[in-house]
C-alpha positions as CSV (number, residue, x, y, z in Angstrom):
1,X,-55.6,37.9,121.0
2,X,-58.2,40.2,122.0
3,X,-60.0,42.6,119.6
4,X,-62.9,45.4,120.0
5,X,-65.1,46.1,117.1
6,X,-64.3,49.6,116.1
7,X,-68.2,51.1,116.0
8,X,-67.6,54.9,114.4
9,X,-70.9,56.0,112.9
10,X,-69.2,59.5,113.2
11,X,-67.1,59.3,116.2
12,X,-63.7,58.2,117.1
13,X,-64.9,55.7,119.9
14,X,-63.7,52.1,120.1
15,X,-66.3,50.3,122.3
16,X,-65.7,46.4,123.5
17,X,-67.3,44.4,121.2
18,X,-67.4,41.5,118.5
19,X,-69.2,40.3,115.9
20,X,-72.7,40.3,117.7
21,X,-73.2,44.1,116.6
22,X,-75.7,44.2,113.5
23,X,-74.7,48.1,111.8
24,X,-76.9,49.3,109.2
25,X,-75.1,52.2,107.0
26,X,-76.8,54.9,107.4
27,X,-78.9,56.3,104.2
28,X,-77.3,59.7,104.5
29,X,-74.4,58.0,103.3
30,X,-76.0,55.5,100.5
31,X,-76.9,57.6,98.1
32,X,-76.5,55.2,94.8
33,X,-79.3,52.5,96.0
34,X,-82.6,51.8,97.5
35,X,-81.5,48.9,99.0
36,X,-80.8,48.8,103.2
37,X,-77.6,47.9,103.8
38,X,-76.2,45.9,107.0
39,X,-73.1,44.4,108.2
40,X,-70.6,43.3,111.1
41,X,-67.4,44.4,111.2
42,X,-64.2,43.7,113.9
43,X,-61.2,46.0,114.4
44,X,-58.3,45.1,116.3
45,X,-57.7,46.5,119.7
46,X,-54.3,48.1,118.3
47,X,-56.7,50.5,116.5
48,X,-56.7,52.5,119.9
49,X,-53.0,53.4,119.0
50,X,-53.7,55.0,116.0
51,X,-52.9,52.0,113.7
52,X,-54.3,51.8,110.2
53,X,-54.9,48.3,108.2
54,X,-55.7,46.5,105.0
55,X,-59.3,45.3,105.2
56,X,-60.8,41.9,104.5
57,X,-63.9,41.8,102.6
58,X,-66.0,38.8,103.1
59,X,-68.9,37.5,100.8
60,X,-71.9,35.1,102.9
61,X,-73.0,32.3,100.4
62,X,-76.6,31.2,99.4
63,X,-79.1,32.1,102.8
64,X,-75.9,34.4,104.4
65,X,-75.9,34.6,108.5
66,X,-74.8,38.0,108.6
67,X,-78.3,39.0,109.9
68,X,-78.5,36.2,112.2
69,X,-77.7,36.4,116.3
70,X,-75.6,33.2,116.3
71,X,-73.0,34.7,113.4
72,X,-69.9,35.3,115.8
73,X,-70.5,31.8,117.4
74,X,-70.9,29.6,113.8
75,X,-71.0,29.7,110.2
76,X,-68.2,32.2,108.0
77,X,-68.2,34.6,111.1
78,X,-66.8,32.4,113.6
79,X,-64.7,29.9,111.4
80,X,-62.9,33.4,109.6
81,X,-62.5,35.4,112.6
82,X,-61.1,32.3,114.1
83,X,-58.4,31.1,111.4
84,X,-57.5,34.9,110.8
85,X,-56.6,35.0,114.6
86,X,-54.7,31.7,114.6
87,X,-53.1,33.2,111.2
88,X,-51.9,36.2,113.1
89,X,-50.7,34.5,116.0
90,X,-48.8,32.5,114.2
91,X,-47.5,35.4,111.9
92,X,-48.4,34.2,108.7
93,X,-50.4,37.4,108.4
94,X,-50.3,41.0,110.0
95,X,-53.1,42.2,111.7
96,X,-56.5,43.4,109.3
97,X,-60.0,44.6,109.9
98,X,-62.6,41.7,108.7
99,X,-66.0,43.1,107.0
100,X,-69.4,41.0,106.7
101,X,-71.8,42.7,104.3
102,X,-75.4,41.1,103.9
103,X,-76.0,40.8,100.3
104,X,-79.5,42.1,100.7
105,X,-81.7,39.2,100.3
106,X,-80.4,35.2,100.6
107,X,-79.8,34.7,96.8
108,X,-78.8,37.6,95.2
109,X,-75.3,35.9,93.7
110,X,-73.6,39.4,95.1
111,X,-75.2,40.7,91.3
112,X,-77.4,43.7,90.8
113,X,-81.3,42.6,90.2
114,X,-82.8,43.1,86.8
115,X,-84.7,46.6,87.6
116,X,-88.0,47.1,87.8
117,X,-91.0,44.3,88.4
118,X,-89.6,41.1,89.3
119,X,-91.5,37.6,90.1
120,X,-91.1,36.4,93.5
121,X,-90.2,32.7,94.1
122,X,-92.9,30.0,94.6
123,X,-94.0,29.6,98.4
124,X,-92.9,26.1,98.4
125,X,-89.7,26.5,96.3
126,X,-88.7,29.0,98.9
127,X,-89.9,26.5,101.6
128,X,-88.2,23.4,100.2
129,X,-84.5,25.2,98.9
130,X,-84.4,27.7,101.9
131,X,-84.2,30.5,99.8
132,X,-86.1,33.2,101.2
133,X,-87.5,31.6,104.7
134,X,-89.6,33.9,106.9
135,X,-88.9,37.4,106.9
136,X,-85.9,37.2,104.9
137,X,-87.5,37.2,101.3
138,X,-87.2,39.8,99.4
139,X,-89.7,42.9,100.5
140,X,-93.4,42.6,99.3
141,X,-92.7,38.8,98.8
142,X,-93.2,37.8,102.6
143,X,-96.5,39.6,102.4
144,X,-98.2,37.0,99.6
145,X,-97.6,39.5,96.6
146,X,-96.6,38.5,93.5
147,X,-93.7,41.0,92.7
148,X,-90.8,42.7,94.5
149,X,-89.0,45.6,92.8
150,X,-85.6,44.8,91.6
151,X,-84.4,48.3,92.5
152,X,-84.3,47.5,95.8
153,X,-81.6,44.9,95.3
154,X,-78.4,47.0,93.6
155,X,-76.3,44.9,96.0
156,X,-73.3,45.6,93.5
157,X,-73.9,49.4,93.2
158,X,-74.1,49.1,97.2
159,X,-71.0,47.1,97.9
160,X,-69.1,48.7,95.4
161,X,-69.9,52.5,95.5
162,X,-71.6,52.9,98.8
163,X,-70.2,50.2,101.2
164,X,-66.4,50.2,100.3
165,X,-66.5,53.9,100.5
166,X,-68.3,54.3,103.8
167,X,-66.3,51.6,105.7
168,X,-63.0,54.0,104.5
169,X,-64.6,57.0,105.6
170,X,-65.6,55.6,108.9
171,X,-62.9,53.1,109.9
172,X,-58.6,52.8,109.9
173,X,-58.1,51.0,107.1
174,X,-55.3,51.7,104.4
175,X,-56.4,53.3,100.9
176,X,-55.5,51.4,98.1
177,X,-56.4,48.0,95.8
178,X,-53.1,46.3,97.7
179,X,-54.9,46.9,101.2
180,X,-58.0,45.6,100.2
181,X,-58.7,41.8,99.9
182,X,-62.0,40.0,98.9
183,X,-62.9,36.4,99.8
184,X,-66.6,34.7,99.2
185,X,-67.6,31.2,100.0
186,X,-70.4,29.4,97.3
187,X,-72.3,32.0,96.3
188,X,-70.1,34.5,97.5
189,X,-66.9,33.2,96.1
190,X,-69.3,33.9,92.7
191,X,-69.5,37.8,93.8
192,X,-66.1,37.8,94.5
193,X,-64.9,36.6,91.1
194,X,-67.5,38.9,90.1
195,X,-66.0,42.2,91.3
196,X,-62.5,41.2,90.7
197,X,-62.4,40.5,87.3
198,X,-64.7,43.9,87.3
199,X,-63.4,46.0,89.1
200,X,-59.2,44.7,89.4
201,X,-58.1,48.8,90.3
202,X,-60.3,48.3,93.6
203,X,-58.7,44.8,94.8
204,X,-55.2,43.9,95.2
205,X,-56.1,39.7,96.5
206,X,-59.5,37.8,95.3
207,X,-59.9,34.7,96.6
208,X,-63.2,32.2,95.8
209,X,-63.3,29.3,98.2
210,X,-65.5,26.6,96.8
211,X,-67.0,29.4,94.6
212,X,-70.4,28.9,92.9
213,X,-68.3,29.7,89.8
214,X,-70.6,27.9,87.1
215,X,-72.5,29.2,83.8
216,X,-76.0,30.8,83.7
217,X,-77.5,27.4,81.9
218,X,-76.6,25.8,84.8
219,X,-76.9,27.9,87.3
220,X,-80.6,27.4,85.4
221,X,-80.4,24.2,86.6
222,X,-79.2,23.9,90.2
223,X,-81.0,27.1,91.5
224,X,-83.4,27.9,89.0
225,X,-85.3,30.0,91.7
226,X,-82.1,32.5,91.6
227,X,-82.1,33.4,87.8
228,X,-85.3,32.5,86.2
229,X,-87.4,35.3,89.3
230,X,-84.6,37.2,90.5
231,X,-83.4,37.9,86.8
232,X,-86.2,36.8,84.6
233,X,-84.1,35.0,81.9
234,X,-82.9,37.8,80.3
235,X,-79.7,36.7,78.4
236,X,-78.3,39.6,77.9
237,X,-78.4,40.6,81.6
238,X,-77.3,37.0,82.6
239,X,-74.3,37.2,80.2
240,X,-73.1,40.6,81.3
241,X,-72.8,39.1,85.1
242,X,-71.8,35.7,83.7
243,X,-67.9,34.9,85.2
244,X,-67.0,33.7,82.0
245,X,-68.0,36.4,80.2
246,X,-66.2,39.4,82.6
247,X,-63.2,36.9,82.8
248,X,-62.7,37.4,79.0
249,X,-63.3,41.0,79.3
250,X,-60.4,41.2,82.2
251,X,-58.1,39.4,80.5
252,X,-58.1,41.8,77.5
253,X,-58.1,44.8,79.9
254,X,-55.0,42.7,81.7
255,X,-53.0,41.9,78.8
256,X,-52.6,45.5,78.1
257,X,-51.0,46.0,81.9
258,X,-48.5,46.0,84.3
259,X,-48.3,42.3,85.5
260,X,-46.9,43.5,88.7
261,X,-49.4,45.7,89.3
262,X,-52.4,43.2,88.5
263,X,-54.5,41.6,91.3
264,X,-53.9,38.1,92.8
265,X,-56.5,35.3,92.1
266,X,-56.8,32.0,94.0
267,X,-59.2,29.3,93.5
268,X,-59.6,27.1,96.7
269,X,-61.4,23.8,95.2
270,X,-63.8,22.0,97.1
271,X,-67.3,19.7,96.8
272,X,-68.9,22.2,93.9
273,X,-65.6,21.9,91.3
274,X,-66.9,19.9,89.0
275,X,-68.9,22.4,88.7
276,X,-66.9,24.8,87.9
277,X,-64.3,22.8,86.4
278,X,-64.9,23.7,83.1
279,X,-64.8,27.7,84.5
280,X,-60.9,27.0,86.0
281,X,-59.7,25.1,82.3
282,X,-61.5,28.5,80.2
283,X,-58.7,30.6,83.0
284,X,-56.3,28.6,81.8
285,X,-57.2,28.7,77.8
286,X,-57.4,32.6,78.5
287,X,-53.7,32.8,80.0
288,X,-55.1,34.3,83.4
289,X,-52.9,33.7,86.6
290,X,-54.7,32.5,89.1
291,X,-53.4,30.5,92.3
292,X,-55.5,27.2,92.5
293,X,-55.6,25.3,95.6
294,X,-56.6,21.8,95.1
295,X,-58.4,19.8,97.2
296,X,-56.5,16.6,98.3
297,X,-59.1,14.7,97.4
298,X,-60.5,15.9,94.9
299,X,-57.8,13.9,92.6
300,X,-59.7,12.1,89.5
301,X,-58.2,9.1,89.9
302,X,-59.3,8.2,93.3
303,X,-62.6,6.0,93.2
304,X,-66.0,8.3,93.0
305,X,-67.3,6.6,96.5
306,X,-63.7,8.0,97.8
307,X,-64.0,11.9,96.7
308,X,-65.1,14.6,98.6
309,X,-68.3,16.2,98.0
310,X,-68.6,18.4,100.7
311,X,-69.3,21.9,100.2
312,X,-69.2,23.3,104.0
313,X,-67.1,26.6,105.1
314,X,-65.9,25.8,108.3
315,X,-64.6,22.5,106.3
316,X,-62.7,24.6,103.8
317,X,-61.2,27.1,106.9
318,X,-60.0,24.0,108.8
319,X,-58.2,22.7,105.5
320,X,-57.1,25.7,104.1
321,X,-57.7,28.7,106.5
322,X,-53.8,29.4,107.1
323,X,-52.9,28.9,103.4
324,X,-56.2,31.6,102.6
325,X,-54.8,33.8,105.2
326,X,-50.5,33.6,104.1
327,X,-51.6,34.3,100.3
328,X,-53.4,37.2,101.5
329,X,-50.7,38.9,103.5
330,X,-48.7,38.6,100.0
331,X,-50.8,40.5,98.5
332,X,-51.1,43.3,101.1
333,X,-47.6,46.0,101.3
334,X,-45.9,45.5,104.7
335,X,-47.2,47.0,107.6
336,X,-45.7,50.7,108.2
């Protein structure tokens, strides 16, 4: 199946192209943050015909390759563009236009920044864990300094009230929370818990695969780097972007609803869920509906030497890519 990405940036032109075109939004039309924002996007060639379609948001994890030359030829670029083609060619899912926003800085966990004056990593932490290498720390921190301001990194604000809007402005893609589907891996699966439970008028399907879906003490823990300088332990902050905090606050907001009408949750489990085990059971206690995919070997009562711990997203695609790709399609209406 061939596709052409569908560059606009005020025109009506389809040019051939992939996923090796790095866009930047322009600031004329991101008008609610500081921060620069960048993405790849692909359109199918049946765009030329005047064709509409539901859109597929996908979220990087921790480090993100949206900014990176090799993204159509590895990592979440290749493996989801590949599976959503093998997923339409088999039929399990009509055509859609696939999105790849850079969350502004490698660790951001697709959350707004505490504003103001914020603490830039250590050197070697960043060295060591990968989280800002080179040019890819946040601004000011490359240069030696101490600080970086956390207005600069509103990557909620961005996705959610400049990004979503501009891509519907500038591309055929259907209105509507049933046309639009989010998906994150790690970190990203995080954000897109994160703007489902907050946001459930804007998405119609929400799907975390081997989402980073754990608590602030221990996200302390594992990536201490991410929340004690990017979000300078403020607990009130951390709880207000804490998944098991919004989940609670969505299911009161739910329980008052439609069902019908309610967005579509699916946990895909892989090497972080026990993790985030405890995250899945509090769904449960809270009544939530949520499609959980479990990992075949992920069972409990297998030996520990014989479960997987692998937490890799072309891993996840090859195991679950078509199942990720026929639950969206039943969230999205039919195609006109």
């Amino acid at each position: 199946m061939k596709f052409l990405l569908f560059a606009l940036l005020f025109t009506a032109t389809l040019q051939a192209n992939t996923l090796d075109e790095l866009l930047t939004v322009p600031r004329s039309e991101a008008l609610n943050t500081n921060m620069e924002i960048q993405y790849r996007i692909i359109v199918p060639e049946s765009a030329a015909e005047g064709k509409r379609f539901p859109v597929i948001y996908w979220l990087h994890g921790k480090g993100g390759r949206v900014l990176d030359d090799a993204f159509e030829n590895s990592g979440m670029g290749y493996y989801s563009h590949r599976f959503y083609q093998d997923a339409v060619a088999q039929g399990l899912m009509q055509e859609a236009i696939l999105v790849y926003m850079y969350a502004g800085a490698p660790v951001t966990m697709w959350a707004n920044m505490l504003p103001g004056e914020l603490q830039c990593p250590p050197p070697s932490t960043r060295v060591f864990r990968n989280v800002c290498p080179g040019d890819k720390c946040p601004a000011g921190c490359e240069n030696g300094e101490e600080t970086f301001d956390g207005n600069d990194y509103q990557v909620e604000t961005a996705f959610i009230r400049d990004f979503i809007p501009y891509i519907e402005r500038n591309y055929p893609v259907r209105r509507g929370a049933r046309n639009r589907a989010i998906a994150g891996f790690s970190m990203g699966g995080f954000g897109a818990f994160l703007y489902g439970f907050r946001y459930p008028r804007m998405f119609g399907c929400i799907v975390s695969a081997d989402g980073s879906l754990i608590t602030e003490s221990q996200t302390l823990f594992l990536e201490p780097v991410t929340w004690e300088n990017y979000f300078e332990e403020n607990e009130i902050y951390l709880k207000r972007n804490s998944v098991f905090y919004i989940a609670e606050v969505y299911q009161r907001w739910a329980s008052r609803q439609d069902p019908s009408r309610l967005p579509k949750f699916a946990v895909i489990q892989g090497g972080l869920y026990p993790w985030y085990q405890n995250f899945v059971e509090r769904l449960d206690e809270l009544g939530l509906e949520m499609t959980r995919r479990p990992h075949p070997e992920l069972d409990p009562e297998l030996p520990e030497n014989r479960r997987v711990n692998h937490h890799v997203f072309d891993e996840v695609m090859a195991r679950d890519g078509d199942w990720i790709h026929s639950f969206m399609e039943g969230c999205f209406p039919g195609d006109p």
